[in-house]
C-alpha positions as CSV (number, residue, x, y, z in Angstrom):
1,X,-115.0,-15.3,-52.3
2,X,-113.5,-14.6,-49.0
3,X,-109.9,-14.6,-50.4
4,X,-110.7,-12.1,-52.9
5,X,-112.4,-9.9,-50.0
6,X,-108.8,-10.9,-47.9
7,X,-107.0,-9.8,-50.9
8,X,-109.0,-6.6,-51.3
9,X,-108.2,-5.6,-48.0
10,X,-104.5,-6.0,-47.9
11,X,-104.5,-3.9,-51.4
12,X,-106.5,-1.5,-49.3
13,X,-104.3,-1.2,-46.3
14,X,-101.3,-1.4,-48.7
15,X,-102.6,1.4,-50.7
16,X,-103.4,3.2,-47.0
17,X,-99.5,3.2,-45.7
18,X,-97.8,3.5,-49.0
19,X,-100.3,7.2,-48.8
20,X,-99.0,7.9,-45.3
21,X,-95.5,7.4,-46.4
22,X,-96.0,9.8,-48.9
23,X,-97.3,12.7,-47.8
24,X,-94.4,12.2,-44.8
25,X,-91.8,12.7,-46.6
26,X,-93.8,15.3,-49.1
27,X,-94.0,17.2,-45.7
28,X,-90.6,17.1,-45.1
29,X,-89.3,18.5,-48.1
30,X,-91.9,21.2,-47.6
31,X,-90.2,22.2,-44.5
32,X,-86.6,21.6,-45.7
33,X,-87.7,24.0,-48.4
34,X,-89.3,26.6,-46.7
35,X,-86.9,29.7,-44.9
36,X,-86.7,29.3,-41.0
37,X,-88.6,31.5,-38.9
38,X,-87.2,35.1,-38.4
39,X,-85.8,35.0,-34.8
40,X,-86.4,38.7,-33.7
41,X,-88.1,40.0,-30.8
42,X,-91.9,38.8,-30.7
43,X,-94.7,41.4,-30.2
44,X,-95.9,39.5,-27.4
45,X,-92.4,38.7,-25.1
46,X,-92.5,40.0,-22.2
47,X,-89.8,42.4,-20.6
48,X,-88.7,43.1,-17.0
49,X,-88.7,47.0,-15.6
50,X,-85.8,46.8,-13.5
51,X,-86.5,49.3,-11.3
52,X,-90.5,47.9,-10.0
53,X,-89.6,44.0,-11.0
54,X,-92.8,44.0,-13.2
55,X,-93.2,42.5,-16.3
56,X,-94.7,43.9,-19.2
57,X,-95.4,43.4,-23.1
58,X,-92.2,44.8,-24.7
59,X,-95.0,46.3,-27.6
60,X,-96.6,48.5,-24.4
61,X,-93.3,49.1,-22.5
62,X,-91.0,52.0,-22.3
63,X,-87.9,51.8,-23.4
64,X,-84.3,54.5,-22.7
65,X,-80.7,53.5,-22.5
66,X,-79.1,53.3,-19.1
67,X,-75.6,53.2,-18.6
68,X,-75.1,52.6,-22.5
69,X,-77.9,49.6,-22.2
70,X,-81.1,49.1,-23.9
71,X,-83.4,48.9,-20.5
72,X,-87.7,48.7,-20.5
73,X,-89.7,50.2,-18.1
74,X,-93.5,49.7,-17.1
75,X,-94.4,53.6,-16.7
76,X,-92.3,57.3,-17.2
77,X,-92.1,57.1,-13.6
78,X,-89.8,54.4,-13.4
79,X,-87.6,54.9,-16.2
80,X,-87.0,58.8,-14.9
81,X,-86.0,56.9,-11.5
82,X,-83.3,54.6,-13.4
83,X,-81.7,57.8,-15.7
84,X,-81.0,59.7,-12.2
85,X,-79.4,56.2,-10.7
């Protein structure tokens, strides 16, 4: 009786890995199948005023281009002091 029980749980743990196995690689083909991520800005980076040093969330921030280059700013106040620079 106890081989059959021995013989029953080796099926079992068989059965187990040969399951993990399988949904591995069913995983990767999943992601091998699926587009990659769009690489754009986030809503939630974060982007420097370079006039105070501050940081803020580039959804919230102002934005103007200075000297020809796309520059963020944390208020009107600072972004009127970097067009008259």
């Amino acid at each position: 009786m106890s081989q059959a029980l021995a013989l029953v749980v080796r099926f079992l743990v068989v059965l187990f890995f040969v399951r993990l196995g399988l949904r591995f690689l069913a995983s990767i083909v999943r992601g091998a199948s699926q587009p990659p991520a769009a690489t754009g800005p986030r809503v939630d980076d974060l982007v420097r005023d370079r006039v105070c040093n501050t940081f803020v969330p580039r959804a919230r921030a102002l934005s103007a281009q200075v000297h020809g280059q796309p520059a963020w700013f944390c208020s009107e106040g600072c972004r009127d002091r970097a067009l008259l620079q």
